[in-house]
RODO-2510 file (C-alpha; in nm, 4 decimals, decimal comma):
residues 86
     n   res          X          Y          Z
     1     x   -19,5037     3,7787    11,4021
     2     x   -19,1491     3,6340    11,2967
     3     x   -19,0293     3,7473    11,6492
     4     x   -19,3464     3,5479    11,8281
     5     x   -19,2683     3,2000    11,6266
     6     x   -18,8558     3,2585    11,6560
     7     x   -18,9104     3,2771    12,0111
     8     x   -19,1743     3,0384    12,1210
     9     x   -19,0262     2,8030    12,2914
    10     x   -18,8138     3,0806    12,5577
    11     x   -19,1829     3,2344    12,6115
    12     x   -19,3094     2,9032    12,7048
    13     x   -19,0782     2,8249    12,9650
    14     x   -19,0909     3,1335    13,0905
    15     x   -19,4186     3,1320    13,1055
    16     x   -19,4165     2,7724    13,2584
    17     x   -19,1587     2,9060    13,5434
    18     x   -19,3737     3,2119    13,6531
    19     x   -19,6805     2,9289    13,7294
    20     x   -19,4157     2,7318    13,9011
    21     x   -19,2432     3,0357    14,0965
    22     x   -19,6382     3,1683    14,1952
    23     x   -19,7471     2,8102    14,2990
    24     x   -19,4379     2,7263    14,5217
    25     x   -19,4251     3,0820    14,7084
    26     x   -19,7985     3,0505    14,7589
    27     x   -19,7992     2,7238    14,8887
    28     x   -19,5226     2,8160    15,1379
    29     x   -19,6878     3,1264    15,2655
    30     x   -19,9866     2,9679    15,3901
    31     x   -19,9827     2,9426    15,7627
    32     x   -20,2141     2,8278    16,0512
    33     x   -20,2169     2,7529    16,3739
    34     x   -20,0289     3,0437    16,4973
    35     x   -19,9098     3,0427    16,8680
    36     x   -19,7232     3,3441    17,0135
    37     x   -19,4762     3,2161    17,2912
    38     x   -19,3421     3,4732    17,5702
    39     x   -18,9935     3,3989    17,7011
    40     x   -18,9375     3,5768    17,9819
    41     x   -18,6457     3,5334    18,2656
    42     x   -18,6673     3,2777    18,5139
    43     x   -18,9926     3,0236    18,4675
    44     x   -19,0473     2,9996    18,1391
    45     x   -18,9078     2,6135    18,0966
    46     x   -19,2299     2,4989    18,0286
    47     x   -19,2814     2,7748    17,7660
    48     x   -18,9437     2,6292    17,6352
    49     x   -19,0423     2,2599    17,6612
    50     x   -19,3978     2,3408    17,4531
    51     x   -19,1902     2,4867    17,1859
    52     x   -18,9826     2,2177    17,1766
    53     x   -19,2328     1,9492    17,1369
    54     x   -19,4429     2,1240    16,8281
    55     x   -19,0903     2,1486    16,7236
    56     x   -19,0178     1,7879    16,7121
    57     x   -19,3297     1,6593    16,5509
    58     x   -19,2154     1,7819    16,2245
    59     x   -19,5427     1,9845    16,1739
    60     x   -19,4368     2,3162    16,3624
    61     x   -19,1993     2,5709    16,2462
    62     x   -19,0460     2,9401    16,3783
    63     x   -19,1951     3,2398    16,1685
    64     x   -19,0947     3,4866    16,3959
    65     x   -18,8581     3,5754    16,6454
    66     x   -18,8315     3,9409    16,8343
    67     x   -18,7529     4,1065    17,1353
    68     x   -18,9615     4,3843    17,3562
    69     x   -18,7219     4,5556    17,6049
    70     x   -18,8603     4,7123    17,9081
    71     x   -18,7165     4,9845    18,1360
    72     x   -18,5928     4,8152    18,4309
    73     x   -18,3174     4,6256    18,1857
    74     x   -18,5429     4,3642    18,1634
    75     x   -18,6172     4,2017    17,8048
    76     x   -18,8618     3,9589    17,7198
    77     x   -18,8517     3,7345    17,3919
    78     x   -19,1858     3,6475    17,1556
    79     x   -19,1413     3,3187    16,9975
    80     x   -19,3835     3,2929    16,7092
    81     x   -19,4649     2,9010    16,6120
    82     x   -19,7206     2,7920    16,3378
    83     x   -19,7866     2,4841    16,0951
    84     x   -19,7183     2,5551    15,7550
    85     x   -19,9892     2,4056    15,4902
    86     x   -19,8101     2,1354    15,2979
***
């Protein structure tokens, strides 16, 4: 019991951090409006210009980026944009 009262304070704000460190990587992980972009050789400037104008109004943001490569050397890029719950 000594050990609980020496130590009260330390298990407090440790206690306080975890709800902080829970509430902050929850409210950061919460996504919507998910778009999946394909990028793929010549035409896809309007695909380009979309992303770039969710970009811009501060309310879109990348999650994911990756690549699918095809036989004939060809490789096509997935651009994956969605709003983030502030």
């Amino acid at each position: 019991m000594d050990w609980i009262i020496n130590n009260l304070p330390v298990i407090i704000l440790s206690f306080a951090a975890l709800i902080v460190s829970i509430l902050s990587w929850y409210k950061t992980r919460i996504f919507y409006d998910l778009d999946v972009h394909q990028i793929t050789g010549y035409g896809s400037d309007q695909q380009l210009e979309n992303i770039k104008n969710k970009l811009n109004t501060g309310k879109y943001t990348i999650i994911n980026t990756y690549e699918e490569n095809h036989p004939n050397n060809c490789s096509t890029v997935f651009i994956l944009v969605g709003k983030i719950k502030k």
